[in-house]
C-alpha positions in Angstrom: 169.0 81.6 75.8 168.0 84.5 74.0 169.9 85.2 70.7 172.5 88.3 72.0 173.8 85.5 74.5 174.0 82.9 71.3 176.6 85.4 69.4 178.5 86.3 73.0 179.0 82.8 73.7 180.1 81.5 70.2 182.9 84.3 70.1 183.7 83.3 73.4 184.3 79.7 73.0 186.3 80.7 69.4 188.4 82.9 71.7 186.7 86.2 69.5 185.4 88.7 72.4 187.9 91.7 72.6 190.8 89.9 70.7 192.7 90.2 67.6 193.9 86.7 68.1 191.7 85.0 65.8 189.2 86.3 62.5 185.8 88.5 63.5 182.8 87.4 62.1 179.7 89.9 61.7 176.0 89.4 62.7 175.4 88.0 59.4 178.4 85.5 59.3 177.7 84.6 63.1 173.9 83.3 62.0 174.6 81.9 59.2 177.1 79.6 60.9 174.7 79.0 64.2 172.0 77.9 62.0 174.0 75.4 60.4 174.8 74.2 63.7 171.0 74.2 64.5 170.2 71.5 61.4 173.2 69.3 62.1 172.2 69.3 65.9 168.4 68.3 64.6 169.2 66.0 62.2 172.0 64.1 64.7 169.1 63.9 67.1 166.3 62.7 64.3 168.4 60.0 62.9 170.4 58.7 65.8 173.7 60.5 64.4 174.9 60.5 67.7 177.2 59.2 70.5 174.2 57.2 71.9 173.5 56.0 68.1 169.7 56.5 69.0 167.2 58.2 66.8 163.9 60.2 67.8 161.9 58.6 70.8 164.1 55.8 71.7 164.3 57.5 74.8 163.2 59.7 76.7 165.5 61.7 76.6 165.5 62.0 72.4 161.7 62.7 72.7 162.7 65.7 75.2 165.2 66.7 72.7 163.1 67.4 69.4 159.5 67.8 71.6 159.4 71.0 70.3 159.4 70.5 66.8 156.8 67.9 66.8 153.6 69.1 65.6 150.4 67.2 65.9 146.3 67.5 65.6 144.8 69.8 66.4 147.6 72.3 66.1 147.8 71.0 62.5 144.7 70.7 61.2 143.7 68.1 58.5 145.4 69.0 54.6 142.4 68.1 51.9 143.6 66.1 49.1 143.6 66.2 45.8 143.7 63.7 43.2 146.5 63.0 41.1 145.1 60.0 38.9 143.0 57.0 39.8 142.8 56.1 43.7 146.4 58.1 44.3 146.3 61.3 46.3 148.8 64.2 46.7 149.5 66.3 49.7 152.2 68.5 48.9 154.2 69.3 51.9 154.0 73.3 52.1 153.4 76.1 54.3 151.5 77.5 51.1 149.4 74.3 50.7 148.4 73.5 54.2 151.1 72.9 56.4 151.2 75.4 59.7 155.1 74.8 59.8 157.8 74.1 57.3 157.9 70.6 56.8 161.2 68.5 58.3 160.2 64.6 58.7 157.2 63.0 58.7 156.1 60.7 61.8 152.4 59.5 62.1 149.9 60.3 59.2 146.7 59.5 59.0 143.7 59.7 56.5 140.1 60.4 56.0 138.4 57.9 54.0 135.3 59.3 52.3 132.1 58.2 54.4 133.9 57.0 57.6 134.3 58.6 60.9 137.7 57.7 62.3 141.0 58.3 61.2 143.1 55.4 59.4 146.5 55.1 59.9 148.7 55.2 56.8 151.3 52.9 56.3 154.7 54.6 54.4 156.3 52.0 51.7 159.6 52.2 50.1 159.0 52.6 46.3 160.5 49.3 45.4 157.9 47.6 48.0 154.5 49.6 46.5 154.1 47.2 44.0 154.1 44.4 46.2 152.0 45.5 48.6 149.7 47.3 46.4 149.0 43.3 45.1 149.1 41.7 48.5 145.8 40.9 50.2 147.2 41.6 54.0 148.8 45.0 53.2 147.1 47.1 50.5 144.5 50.0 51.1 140.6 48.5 52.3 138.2 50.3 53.3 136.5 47.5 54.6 136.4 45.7 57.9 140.2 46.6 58.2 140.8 49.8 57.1 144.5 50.3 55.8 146.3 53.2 53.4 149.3 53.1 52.0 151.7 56.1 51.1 155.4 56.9 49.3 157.0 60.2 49.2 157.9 62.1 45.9 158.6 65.1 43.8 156.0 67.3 43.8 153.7 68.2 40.9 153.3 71.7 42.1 155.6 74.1 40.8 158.2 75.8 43.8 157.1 73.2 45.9 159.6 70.2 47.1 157.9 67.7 47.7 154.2 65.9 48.4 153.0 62.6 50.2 151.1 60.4 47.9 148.2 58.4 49.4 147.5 55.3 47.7 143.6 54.0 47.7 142.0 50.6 45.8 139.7 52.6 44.3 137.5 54.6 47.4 137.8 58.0 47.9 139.7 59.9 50.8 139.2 63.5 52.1 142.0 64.8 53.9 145.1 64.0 55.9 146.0 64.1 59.1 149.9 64.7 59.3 152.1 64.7 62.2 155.6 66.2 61.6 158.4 67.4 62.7 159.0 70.8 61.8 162.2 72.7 60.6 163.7 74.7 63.4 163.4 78.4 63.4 166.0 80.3 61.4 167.8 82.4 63.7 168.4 86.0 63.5 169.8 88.7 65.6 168.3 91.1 63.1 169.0 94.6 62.0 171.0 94.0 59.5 170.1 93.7 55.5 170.1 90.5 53.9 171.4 89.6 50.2 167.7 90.7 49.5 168.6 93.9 50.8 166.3 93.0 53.9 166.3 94.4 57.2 166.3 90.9 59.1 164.4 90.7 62.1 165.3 89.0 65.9 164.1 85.3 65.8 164.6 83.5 68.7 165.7 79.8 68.9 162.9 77.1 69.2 164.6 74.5 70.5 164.9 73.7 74.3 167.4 76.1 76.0 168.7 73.0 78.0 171.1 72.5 74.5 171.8 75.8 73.4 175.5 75.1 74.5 175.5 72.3 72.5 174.1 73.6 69.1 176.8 76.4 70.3 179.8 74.0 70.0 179.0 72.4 67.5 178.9 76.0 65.7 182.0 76.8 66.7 183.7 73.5 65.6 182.1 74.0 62.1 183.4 77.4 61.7 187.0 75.8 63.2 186.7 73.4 60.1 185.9 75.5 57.6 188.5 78.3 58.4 191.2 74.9 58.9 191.7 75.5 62.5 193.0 72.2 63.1 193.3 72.2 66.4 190.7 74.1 67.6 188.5 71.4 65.2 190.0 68.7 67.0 189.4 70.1 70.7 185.9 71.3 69.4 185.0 67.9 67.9 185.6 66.1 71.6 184.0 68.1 73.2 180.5 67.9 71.0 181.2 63.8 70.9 181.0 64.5 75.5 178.3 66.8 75.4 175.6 64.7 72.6 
């Protein structure tokens, strides 16, 4: 659905085309509202926020859902590392450091230890869990016979960056990373209009599949029901999103 139709639809399901019934909204208001419709569409379907209460490829269906976002090798190629302190390893997560896309979630890295031809699969800890595995013989990085890496997540020591993944080694040296990821969705714009940079915006399209536009659509129109404290139309708005997820 190309972006015109987004903005016709979500005045017409908040009863807005031709009427003085209820407040207009301009281009800038109307993507505003759909992209924050887009990321709590995304995130419902990433973390199982949803009347199925399943997360990303449970189903079939969930994998259909976000397939778009999901970049993989060779489409993202390897990030090189860099090292932090002894045998820890920092990939920060950014378009301006490697990254094709704008990082969302992370889900399958993979690293290249120094000398060795295939990829190893990293395994992601909880911070209160690194020490223990770090110390336990069945779970810590080897680059031996079985070749394990572990990771955590954290602030990033880079300055205007968010975050970085931080590979953990016992001592050997890694040279890159092999991330796959699910990226943020495109921001939406009609365009021709200036931001609050006093930019003209440009058309972007929607990168998610058409198949729940309407969705992302009413969901944008019972956010916009909310905050205005349409109470009713909220309430009618609400069902309907719970029927259509």
């Amino acid at each position: 659905m190309i972006i015109e139709l987004w903005h016709y639809n979500f005045k017409l399901r908040y009863n807005k085309v031709d009427s003085q019934h209820k407040k207009d909204f301009n281009p800038a208001e109307i993507d505003e509202i759909l992209n924050d419709a887009i990321k709590i569409w995304t995130e419902n379907q990433y973390s199982g926020n949803n009347i199925t209460k399943q997360g990303a490829e449970i189903v079939q269906q969930k994998i259909d859902n976000l397939s778009s976002l999901l970049v993989q090798f060779p489409i993202q190629p390897a990030i090189t590392s860099t090292l932090v302190t002894e045998g820890v390893y920092e990939f920060p997560l950014s378009t301006t450091k490697g990254l094709i896309y704008p990082y969302l979630h992370l889900m399958r890295p993979y690293g290249k230890i120094t000398g060795c031809n295939e990829k190893v699969k990293i395994e992601v800890v909880q911070h209160d869990d690194l020490s223990f595995v770090l110390d336990d013989p069945f779970r810590k990085p080897s680059n031996g016979f079985f070749k394990r890496l572990v990771a955590t997540f954290g602030k990033s020591s880079i300055p205007g960056i968010e975050s970085s993944f931080f590979v953990y080694t016992n001592g050997f040296t890694i040279d890159s990373l092999y991330p796959e990821y699910y990226k943020k969705p495109n921001v939406v714009s009609i365009g021709g209009y200036k931001d609050i940079n006093n930019v003209i915006k440009t058309k972007v399209e929607c990168d998610l599949p058409e198949s729940f536009h309407t969705q992302i659509i009413d969901i944008a129109v019972q956010e916009i029901s909310r905050i205005l404290g349409d109470t009713q139309s909220f309430q009618l708005d609400s069902q309907k999103s719970a029927v259509n997820k």
